[in-house]
C-alpha positions as CSV (number, residue, x, y, z in Angstrom):
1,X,-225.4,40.0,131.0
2,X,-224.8,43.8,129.7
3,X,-223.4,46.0,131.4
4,X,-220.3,48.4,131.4
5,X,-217.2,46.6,132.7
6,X,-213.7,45.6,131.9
7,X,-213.4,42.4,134.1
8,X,-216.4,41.2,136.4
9,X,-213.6,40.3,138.9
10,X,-212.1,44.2,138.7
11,X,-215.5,45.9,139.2
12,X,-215.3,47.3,142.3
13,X,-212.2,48.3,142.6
14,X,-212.1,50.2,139.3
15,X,-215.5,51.7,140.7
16,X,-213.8,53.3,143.7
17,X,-210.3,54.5,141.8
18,X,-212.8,56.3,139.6
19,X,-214.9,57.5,142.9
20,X,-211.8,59.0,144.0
21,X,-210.6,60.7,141.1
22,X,-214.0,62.3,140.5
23,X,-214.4,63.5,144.4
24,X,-211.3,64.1,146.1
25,X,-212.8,66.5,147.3
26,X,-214.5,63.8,149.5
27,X,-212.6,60.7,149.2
28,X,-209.4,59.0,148.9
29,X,-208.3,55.3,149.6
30,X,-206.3,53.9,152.4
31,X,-204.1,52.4,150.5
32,X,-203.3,51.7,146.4
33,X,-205.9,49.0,145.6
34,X,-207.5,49.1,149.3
35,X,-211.0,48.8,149.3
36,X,-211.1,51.4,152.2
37,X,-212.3,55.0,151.6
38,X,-212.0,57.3,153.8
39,X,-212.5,61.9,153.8
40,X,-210.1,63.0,152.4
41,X,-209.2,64.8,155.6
42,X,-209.5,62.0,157.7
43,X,-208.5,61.2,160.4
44,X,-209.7,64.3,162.4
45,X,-208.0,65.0,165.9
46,X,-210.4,64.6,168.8
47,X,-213.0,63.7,166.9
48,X,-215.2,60.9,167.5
49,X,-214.6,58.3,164.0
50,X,-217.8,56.9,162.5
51,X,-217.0,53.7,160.3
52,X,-219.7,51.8,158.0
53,X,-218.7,48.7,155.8
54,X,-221.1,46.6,153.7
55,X,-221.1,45.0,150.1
56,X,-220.5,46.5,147.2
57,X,-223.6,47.5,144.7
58,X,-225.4,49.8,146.7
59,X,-224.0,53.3,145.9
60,X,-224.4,55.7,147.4
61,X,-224.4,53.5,151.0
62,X,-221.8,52.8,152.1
63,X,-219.3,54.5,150.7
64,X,-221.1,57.4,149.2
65,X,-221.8,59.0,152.6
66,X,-218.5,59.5,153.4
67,X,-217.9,63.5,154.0
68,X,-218.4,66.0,156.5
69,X,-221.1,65.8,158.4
70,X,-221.6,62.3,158.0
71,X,-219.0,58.9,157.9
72,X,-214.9,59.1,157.8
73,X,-213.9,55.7,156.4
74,X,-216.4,53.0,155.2
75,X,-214.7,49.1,154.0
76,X,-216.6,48.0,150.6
77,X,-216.9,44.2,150.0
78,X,-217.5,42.8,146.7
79,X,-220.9,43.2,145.1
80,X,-223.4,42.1,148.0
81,X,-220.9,40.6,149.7
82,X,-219.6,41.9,153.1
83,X,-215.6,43.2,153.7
84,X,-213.4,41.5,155.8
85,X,-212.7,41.8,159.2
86,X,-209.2,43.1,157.8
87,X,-210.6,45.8,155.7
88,X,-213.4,46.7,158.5
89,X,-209.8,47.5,161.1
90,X,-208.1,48.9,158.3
91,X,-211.4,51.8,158.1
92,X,-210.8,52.3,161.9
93,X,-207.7,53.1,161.8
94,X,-208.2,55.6,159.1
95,X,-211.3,57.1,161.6
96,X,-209.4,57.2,164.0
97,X,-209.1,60.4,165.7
98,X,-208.3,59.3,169.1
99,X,-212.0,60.2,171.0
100,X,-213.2,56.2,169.7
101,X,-215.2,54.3,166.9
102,X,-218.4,54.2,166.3
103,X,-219.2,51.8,163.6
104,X,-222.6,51.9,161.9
105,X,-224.2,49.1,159.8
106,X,-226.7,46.8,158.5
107,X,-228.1,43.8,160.4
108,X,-226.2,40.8,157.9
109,X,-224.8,37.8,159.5
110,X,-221.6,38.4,157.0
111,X,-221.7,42.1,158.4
112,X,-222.5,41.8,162.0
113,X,-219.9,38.7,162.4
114,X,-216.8,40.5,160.9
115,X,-217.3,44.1,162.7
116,X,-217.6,42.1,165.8
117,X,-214.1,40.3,165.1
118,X,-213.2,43.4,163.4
119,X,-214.0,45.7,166.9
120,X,-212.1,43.1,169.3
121,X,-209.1,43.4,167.4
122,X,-209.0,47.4,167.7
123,X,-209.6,47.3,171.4
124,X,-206.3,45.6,171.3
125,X,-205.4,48.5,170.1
126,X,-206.1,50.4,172.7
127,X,-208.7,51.9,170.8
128,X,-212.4,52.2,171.7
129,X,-215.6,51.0,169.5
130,X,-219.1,51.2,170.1
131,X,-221.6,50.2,167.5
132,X,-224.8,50.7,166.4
133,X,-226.8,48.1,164.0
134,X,-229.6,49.0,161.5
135,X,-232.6,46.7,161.5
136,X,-235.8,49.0,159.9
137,X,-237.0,46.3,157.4
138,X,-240.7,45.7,158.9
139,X,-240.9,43.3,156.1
140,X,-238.3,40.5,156.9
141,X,-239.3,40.3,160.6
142,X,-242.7,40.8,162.4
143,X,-242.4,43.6,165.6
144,X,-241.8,41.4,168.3
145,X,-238.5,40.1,166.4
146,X,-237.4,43.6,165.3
147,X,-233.8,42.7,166.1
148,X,-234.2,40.1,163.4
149,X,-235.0,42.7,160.5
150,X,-232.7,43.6,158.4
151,X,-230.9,47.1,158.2
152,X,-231.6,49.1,154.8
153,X,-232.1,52.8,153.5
154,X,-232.9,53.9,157.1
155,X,-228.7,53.5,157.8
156,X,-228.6,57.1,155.9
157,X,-230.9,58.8,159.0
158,X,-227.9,57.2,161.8
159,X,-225.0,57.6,159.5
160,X,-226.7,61.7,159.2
161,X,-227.5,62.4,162.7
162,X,-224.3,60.4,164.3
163,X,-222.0,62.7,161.7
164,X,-223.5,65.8,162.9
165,X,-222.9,64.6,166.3
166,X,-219.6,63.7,166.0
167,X,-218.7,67.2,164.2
168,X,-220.3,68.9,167.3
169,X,-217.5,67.7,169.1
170,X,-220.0,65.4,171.5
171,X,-218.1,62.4,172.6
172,X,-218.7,58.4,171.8
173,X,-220.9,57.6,174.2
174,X,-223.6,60.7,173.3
175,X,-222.7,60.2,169.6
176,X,-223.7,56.1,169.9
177,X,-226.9,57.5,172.3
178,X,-228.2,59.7,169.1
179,X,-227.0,57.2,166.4
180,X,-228.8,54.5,168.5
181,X,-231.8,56.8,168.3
182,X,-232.0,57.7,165.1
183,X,-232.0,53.7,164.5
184,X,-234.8,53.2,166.6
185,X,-236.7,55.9,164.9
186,X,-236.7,54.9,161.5
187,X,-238.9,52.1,159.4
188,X,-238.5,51.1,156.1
189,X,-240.1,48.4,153.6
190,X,-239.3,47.8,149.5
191,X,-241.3,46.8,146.7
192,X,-239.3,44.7,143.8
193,X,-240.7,45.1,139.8
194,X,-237.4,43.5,138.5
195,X,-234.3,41.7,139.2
196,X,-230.7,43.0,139.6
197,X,-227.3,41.5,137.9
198,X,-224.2,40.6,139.9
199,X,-221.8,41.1,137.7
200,X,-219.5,37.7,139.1
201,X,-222.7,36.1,139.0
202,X,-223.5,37.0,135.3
203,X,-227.2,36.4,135.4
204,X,-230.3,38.0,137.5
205,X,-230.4,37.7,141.0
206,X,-234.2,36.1,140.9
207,X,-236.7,35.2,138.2
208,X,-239.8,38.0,137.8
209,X,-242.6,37.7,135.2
210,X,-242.9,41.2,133.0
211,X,-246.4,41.8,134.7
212,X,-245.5,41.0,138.1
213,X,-244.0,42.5,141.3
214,X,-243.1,41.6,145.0
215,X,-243.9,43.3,148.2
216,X,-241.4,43.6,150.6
217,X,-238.2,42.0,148.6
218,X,-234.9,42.8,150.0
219,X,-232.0,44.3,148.5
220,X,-230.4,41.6,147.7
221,X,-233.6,39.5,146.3
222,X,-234.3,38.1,149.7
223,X,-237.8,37.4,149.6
224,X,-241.1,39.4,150.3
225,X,-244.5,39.1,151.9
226,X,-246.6,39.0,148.5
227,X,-245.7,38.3,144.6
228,X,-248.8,39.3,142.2
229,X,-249.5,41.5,139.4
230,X,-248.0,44.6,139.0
231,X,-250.5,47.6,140.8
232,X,-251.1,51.3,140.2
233,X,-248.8,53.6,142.4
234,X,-251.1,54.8,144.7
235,X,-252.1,51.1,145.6
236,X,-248.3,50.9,145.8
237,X,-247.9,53.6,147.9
238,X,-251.1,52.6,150.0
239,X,-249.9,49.1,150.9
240,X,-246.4,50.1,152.1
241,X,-247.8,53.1,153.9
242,X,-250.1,50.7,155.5
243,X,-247.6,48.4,156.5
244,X,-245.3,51.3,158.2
245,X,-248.0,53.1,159.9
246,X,-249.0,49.4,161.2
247,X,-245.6,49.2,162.9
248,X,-244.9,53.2,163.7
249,X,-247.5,54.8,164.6
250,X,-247.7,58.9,163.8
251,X,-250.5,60.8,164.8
252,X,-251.7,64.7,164.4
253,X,-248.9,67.1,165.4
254,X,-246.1,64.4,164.9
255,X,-243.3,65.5,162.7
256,X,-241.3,62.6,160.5
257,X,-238.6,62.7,157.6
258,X,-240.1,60.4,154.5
259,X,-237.3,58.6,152.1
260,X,-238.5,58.1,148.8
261,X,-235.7,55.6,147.5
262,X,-234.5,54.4,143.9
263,X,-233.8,51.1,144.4
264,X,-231.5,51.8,141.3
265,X,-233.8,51.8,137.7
266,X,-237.0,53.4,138.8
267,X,-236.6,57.0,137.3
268,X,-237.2,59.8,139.3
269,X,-240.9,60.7,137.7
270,X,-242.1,57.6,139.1
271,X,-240.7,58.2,142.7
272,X,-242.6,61.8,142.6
273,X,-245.5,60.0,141.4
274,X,-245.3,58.3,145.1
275,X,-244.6,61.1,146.8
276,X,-247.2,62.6,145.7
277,X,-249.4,59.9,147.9
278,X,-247.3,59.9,150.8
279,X,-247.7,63.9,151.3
280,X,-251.1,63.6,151.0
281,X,-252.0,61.3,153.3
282,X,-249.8,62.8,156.2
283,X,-251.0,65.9,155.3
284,X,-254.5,63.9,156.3
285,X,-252.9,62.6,159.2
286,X,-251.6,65.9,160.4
287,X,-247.9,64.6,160.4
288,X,-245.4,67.1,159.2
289,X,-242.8,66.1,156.7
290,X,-239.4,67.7,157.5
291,X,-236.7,67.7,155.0
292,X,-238.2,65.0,152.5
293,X,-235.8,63.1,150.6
294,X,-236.8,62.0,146.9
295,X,-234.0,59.9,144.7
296,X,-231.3,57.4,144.8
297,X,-230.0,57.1,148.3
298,X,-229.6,53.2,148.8
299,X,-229.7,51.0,145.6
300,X,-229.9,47.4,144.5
301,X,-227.7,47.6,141.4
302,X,-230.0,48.1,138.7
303,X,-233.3,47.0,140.3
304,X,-236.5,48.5,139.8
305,X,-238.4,48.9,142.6
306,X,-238.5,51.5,145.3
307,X,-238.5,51.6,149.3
308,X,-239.9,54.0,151.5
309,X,-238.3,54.5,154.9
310,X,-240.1,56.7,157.6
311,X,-238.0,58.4,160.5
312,X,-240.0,59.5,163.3
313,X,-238.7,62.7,164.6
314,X,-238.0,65.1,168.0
315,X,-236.5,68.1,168.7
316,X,-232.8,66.7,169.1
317,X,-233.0,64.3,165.9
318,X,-234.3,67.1,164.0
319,X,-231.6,69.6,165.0
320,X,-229.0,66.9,163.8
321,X,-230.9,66.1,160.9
322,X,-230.7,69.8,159.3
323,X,-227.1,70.2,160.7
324,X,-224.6,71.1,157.6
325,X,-223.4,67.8,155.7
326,X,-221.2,67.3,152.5
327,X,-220.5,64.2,150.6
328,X,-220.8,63.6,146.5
329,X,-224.1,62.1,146.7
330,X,-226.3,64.7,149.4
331,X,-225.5,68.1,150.7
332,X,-227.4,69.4,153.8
């Protein structure tokens, strides 16, 4: 393993003291040593709280969106590993504003399991918590499972469009409506060209042959749909566009954000290179790309690869979409 550490067991939270101290602007922990970061101006009075929590080793989510506009406290487990139920409470009570919770995240068992334990002892509280869970990876469960999928880069359009929501002053119930939309509206699939390091773990996450790549691979090496030799980009770009239109359909006149994402190594040349593709065939469809986002928005460590997430869009989740936003990783 090579990579730039101190202790494989201090990683993280030596990552988010030095997230901090570069943004504090932005961020700032709960607590010395918590692994809660919340804005820096957080909580807000009246203000509806929006909380996200995952595993470490995805920067920018979770923490990363953090800001106006968008999240005010996200709990970071260790590297692909979900926070506690503890730390999950701890974010809560850092959102909290006193107009409720909303909490935001990925469909993981680790995940799903500790936000529940984590949102029944909050209502004890006397606080309120709705929740809203990502599942837009069309590659880990067929249609008529969707609520099996798992949640990836599409978390960024609920996390963007609940923020604005939230800073429009709407209340919990219209805020969980839109973020529940937004969720609805998005579909995403990855392709995989090499394997990521966790840094406890010391040694790839999966074995991949220098000519070869996977369709449909998770972020966290779960597997795909296909493993073969590595293809050009626009047979790439053809097979995931393929596989998303298969599953969302968007016809002449629709209009659609398109996420082009680093899945952490793939420079951003090659993501123009794709793109390129996707541009041209909505343009050929007649669908109208609004605000297209090209980059490192959801990551797998170092992995090379890319995923492409689609969200469909109307009036209202449009209007949210282009509202103001502010963290250290995307300004709107």
């Amino acid at each position: 393993m090579k990579k730039i550490l101190n202790d494989v067991y201090s990683y993280v939270d030596e990552m988010l003291v030095g997230l901090c101290a570069a943004h504090p602007e932005y961020y700032a922990q709960t607590a010395e040593g918590a692994r809660v970061i919340k804005r820096s101006d957080a909580p807000i009075k009246g203000k509806v709280g929006l909380v996200t929590g995952g595993g470490s080793g995805h920067l920018p989510v979770f923490t990363g969106y953090v800001g106006q506009g968008l999240l005010d406290a996200a709990a970071i487990g260790d590297v692909f590993a979900s926070p506690s139920a503890d730390q999950m409470v701890e974010a809560m009570r850092a959102a909290d504003g006193g107009a409720g919770i909303l909490c935001i995240y990925g469909n993981y068992g680790g995940d799903v399991m500790n936000f529940s334990m984590a949102r029944d002892l909050i209502e004890m509280e006397d606080i309120r918590t709705t929740a809203v869970v990502l599942a837009d990876d069309v590659a880990s469960a067929k249609a008529a499972e969707a609520e099996k999928r798992r949640g990836v880069a599409g978390l960024i359009y609920a996390y963007k469009v609940a923020g604005a929501a939230a800073d429009a002053g709407e209340n919990l119930d219209e805020v969980t409506r839109l973020a529940r939309k937004a969720a609805d509206s998005v579909r995403s699939i990855g392709a995989a060209l090499t394997s990521c390091t966790v840094p406890q773990a010391g040694k790839p996450t999966f074995q991949i042959g220098e000519t070869e790549m996977e369709m449909g691979m998770g972020i966290h090496g779960e597997p795909g749909v296909w493993r073969g030799p590595m293809r050009t980009a626009d047979k790439i770009a053809a097979e995931m566009m393929d596989t998303l239109l298969a599953d969302q359909r968007l016809a002449a006149g629709d209009r659609a954000s398109v996420l082009i994402n680093s899945l952490g190594a793939t420079p951003p040349e090659e993501l123009y290179i794709l793109y390129r593709y996707v541009k041209r065939r909505l343009d050929d469809l007649g669908v109208k790309i609004v605000m297209p986002l090209v980059g490192r928005y959801a990551t797998s460590m170092e992995m090379a690869g890319v995923s492409f997430t689609f969200c469909k869009l109307d009036e209202e989740l449009e209007r949210y979409l282009k509202a103001p936003a502010e963290c250290a990783f995307w300004k709107v």
